[in-house]
C-alpha positions as CSV (number, residue, x, y, z in Angstrom):
1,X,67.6,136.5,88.1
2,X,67.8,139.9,86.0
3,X,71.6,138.3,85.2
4,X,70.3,135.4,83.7
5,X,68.6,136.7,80.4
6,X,69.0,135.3,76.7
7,X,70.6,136.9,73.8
8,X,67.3,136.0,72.5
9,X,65.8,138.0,75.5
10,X,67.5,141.2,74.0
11,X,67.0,140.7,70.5
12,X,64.3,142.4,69.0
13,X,61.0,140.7,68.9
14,X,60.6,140.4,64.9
15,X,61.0,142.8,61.8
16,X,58.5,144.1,60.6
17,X,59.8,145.4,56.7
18,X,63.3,145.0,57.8
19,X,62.6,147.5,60.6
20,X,63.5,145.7,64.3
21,X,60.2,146.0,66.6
22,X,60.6,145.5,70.0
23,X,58.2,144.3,72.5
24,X,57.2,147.8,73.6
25,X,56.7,149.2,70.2
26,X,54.4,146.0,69.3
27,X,52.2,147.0,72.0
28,X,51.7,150.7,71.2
29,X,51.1,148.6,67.4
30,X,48.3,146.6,69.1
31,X,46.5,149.7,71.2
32,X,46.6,151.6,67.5
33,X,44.8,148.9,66.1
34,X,42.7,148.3,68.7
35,X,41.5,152.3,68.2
36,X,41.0,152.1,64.6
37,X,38.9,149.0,65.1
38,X,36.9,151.1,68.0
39,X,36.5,153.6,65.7
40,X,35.4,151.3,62.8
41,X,32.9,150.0,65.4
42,X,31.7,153.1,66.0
43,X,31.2,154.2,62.9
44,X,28.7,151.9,61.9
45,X,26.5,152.9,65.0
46,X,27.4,149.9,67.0
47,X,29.3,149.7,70.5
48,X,31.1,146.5,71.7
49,X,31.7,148.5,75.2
50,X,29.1,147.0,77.2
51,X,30.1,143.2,76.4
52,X,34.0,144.2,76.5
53,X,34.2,146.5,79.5
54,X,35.1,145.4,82.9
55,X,32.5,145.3,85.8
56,X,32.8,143.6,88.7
57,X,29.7,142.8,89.0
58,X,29.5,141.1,85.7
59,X,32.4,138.9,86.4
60,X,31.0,137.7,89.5
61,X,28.1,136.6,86.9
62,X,30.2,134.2,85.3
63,X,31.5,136.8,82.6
64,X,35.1,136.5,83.5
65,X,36.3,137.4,80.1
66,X,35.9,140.8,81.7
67,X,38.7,140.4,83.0
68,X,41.4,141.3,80.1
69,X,39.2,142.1,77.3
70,X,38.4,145.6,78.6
71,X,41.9,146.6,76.7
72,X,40.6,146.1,73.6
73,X,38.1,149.2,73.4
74,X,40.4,152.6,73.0
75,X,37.8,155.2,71.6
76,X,39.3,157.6,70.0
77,X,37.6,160.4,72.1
78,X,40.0,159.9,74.5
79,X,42.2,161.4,72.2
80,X,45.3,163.3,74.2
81,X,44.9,160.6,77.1
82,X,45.4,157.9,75.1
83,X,48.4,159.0,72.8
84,X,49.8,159.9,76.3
85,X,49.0,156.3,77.4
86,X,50.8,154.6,74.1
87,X,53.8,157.4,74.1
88,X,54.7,156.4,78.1
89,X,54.2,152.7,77.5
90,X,56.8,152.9,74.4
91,X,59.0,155.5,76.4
92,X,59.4,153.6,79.7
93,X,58.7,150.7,78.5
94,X,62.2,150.1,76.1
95,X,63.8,151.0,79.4
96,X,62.1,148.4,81.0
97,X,62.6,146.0,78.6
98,X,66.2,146.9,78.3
99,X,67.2,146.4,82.3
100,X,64.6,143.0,82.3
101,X,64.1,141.6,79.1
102,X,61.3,140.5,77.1
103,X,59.6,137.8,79.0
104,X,60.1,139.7,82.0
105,X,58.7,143.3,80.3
106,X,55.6,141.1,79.3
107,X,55.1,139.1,82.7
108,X,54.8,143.0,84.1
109,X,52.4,143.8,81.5
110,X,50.1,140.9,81.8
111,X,50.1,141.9,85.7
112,X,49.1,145.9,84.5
113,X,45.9,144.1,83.0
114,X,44.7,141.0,85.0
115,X,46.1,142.6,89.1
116,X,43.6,145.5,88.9
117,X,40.9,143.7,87.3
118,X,41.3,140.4,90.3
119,X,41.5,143.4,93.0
120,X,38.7,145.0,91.4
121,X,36.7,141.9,91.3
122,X,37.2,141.4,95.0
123,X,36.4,144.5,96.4
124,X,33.5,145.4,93.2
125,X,31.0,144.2,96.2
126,X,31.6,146.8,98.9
127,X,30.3,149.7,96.2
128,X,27.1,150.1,94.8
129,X,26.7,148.5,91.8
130,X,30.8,147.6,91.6
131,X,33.1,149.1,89.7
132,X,33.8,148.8,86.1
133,X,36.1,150.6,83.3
134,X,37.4,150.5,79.6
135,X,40.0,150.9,77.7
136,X,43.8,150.9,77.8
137,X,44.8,150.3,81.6
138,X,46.7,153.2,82.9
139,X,50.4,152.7,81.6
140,X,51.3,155.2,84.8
141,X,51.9,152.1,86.4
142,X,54.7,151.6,84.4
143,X,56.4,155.1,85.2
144,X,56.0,154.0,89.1
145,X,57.7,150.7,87.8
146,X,60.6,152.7,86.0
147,X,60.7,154.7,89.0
148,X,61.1,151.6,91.3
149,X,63.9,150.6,88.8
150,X,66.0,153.8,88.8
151,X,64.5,155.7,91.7
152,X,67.0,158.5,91.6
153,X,67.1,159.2,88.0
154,X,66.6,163.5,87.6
155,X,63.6,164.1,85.4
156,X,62.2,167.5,84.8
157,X,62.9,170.3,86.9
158,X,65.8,168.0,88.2
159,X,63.4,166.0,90.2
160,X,64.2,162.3,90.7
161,X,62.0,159.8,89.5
162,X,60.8,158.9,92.5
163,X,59.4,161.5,93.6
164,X,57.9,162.1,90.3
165,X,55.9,159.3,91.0
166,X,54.7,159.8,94.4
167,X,53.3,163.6,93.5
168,X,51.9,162.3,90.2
169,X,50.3,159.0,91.7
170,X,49.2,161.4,94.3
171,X,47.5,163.8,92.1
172,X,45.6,161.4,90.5
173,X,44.2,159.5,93.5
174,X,42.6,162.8,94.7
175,X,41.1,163.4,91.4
176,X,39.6,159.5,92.1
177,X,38.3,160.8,95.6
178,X,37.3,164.0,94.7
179,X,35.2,162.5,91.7
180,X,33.9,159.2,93.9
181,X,35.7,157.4,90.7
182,X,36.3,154.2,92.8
183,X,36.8,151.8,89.7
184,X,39.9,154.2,88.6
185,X,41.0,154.6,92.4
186,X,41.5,151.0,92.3
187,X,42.4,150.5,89.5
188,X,45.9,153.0,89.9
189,X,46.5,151.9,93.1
190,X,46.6,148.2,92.5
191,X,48.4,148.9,89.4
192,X,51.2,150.9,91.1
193,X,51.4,148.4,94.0
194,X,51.9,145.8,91.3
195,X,54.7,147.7,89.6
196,X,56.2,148.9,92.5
197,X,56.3,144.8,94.0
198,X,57.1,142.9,90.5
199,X,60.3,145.3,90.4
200,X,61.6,145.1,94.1
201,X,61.1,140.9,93.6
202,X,63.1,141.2,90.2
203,X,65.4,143.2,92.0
204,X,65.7,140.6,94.9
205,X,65.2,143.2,97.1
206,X,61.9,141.2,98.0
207,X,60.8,137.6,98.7
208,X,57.1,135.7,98.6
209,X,56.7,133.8,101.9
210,X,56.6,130.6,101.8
211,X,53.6,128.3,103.0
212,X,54.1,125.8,104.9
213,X,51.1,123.4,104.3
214,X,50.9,120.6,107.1
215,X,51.7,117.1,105.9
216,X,50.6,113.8,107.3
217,X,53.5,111.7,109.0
218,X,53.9,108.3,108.0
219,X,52.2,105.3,109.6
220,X,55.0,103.5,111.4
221,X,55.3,99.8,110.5
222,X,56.5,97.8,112.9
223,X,59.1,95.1,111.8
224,X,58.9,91.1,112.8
225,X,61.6,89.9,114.9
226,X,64.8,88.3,113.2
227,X,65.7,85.0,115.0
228,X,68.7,85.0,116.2
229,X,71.2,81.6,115.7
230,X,72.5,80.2,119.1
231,X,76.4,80.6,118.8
232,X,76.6,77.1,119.6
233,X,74.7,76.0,117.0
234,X,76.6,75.4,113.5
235,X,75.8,76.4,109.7
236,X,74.9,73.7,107.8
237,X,77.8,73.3,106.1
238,X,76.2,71.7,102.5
239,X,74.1,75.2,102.5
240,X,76.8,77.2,103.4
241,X,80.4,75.9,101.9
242,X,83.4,77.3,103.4
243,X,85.2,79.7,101.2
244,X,88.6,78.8,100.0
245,X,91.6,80.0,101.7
246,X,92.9,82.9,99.8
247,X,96.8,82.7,99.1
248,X,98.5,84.7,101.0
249,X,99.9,86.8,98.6
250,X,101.2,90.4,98.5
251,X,99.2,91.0,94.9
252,X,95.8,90.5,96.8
253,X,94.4,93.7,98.5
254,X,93.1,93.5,101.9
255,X,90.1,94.4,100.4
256,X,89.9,91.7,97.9
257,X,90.5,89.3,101.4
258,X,87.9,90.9,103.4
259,X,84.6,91.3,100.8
260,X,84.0,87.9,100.5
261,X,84.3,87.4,104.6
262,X,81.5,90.1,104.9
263,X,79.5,89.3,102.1
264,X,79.4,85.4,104.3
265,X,78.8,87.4,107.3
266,X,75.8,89.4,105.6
267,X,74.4,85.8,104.2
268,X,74.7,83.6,107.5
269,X,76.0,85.6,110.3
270,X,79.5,86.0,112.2
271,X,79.1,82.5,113.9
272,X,79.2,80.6,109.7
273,X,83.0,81.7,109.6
274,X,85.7,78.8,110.3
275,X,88.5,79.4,112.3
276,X,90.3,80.1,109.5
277,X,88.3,82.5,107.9
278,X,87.8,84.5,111.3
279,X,91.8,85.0,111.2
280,X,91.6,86.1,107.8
281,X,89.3,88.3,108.8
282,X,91.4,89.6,111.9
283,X,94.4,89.7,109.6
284,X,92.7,91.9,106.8
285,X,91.4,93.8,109.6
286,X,94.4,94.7,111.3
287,X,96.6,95.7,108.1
288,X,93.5,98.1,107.1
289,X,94.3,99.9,110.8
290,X,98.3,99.9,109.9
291,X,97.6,101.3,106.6
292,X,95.2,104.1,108.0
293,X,97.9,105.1,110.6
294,X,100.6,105.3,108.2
295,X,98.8,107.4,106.3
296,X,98.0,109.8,108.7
């Protein structure tokens, strides 16, 4: 599967100026945007972050554009948090997009937005008032999914990648508890449990079950009888003609003899062959058996 990518799946995504952009630099493009049209928003004393935010509540209103168009409201009072956010989704994601490719890098992205917001929507109910969040979705997700990748890669402090991950992810789901933040707690874990999945699948380390979904048999049909001709009783000889004798000639397969035998056979039965055609038949037959033997 990871084998099976493009030249076009390596290639940069367009220029830009005559400068190459990949697909991970394009999205760190989009979230600045994004910011600078938050902050143009925001200048002008209006807020789009009520209508754009996700809450599970909302979506089970009917809102369900909720459910991806949270991304597109990056305050700038986020500030540190969010330049970290854009710096580890360019970092990690080139070598992402490097060991995947393109569609691949993007498929995973798509998931980091629209797994946490379906998980969130299913279990918004069980808290007061749901959950709900803005902004960009935590590109951490993407570190567990580099660290998934190349789990043994030495980072700082010569600690692998993996377990990079686990202390980090760790950290930040007791600063969830610790803070009752639900909407983030479920919002990192689903994330991470998405990255950590979609790369073991790539990998092929992983497969989806299959479902078996029951199927109706069909009805059997039972066939009419075929009457069956009395041997004694004779073809009618103006519907069926007898065949002409075939020469008996060395340039004539046995093959060529026997097809139009069988094909008479298939029309009116065994009992519409003459005499002659019925030692034909035994004579074709018994040269086939020769020629089988000799060749084995």
């Amino acid at each position: 599967m990871i084998g099976g990518r493009s030249s076009e799946d390596r290639s940069p995504w367009f220029d830009l100026a005559g400068y190459p952009v990949n697909a991970p630099l394009a999205l760190v493009g989009a979230c600045i945007v994004s910011m600078l049209v938050t902050t143009a928003v925001l200048a002008f004393n209006s807020s789009w972050e009520p209508l754009l935010e996700f809450s599970s509540a909302e979506v089970w209103r009917g809102e369900v554009w909720r459910l991806g168009s949270y991304v597109l409201w990056n305050s700038p009072a986020r500030g540190l948090s969010l330049a970290l956010d854009m710096l580890m989704l360019w970092w990690f994601g080139r070598e992402l997009e490097n060991f995947f490719g393109r569609n691949l890098f993007l498929k995973l992205c798509g998931g980091l937005v629209f797994v946490p917001a379906l998980t969130g929507s299913l279990l918004g109910p069980l808290f007061q008032g749901g959950v709900h969040w803005v902004g960009l979705p935590g590109t951490f997700a993407l570190f567990v999914a580099f660290a998934t990748m190349a789990p043994n890669v030495t980072l700082l402090f010569g600690v692998s990648a993996k377990w990079t991950a686990i202390i980090f992810l760790g950290l930040q789901l007791l600063s969830c508890i610790a803070t009752h933040a639900w909407g983030d707690l479920i919002n990192s874990l689903s994330a991470a449990a998405f990255a950590f999945g979609f790369v073991r699948y790539q990998q092929g380390n992983w497969v989806l079950p299959e479902l078996h979904l029951p199927t109706r048999r069909p009805k059997l049909r039972v066939l009419e009888a075929v009457p069956s001709r009395a041997p004694s009783q004779k073809p009618d000889a103006a519907k069926y003609p007898p065949l002409r004798s075939l020469p008996p000639s060395e340039e004539i397969s046995d093959l060529d003899r026997i097809d139009p035998l069988l094909e008479k056979i298939g029309r009116s039965g065994l009992a519409s062959l003459t005499a002659d055609e019925r030692a034909q038949l035994e004579s074709a037959r018994e040269a086939l058996i020769k020629k089988g033997a000799g060749r084995s």
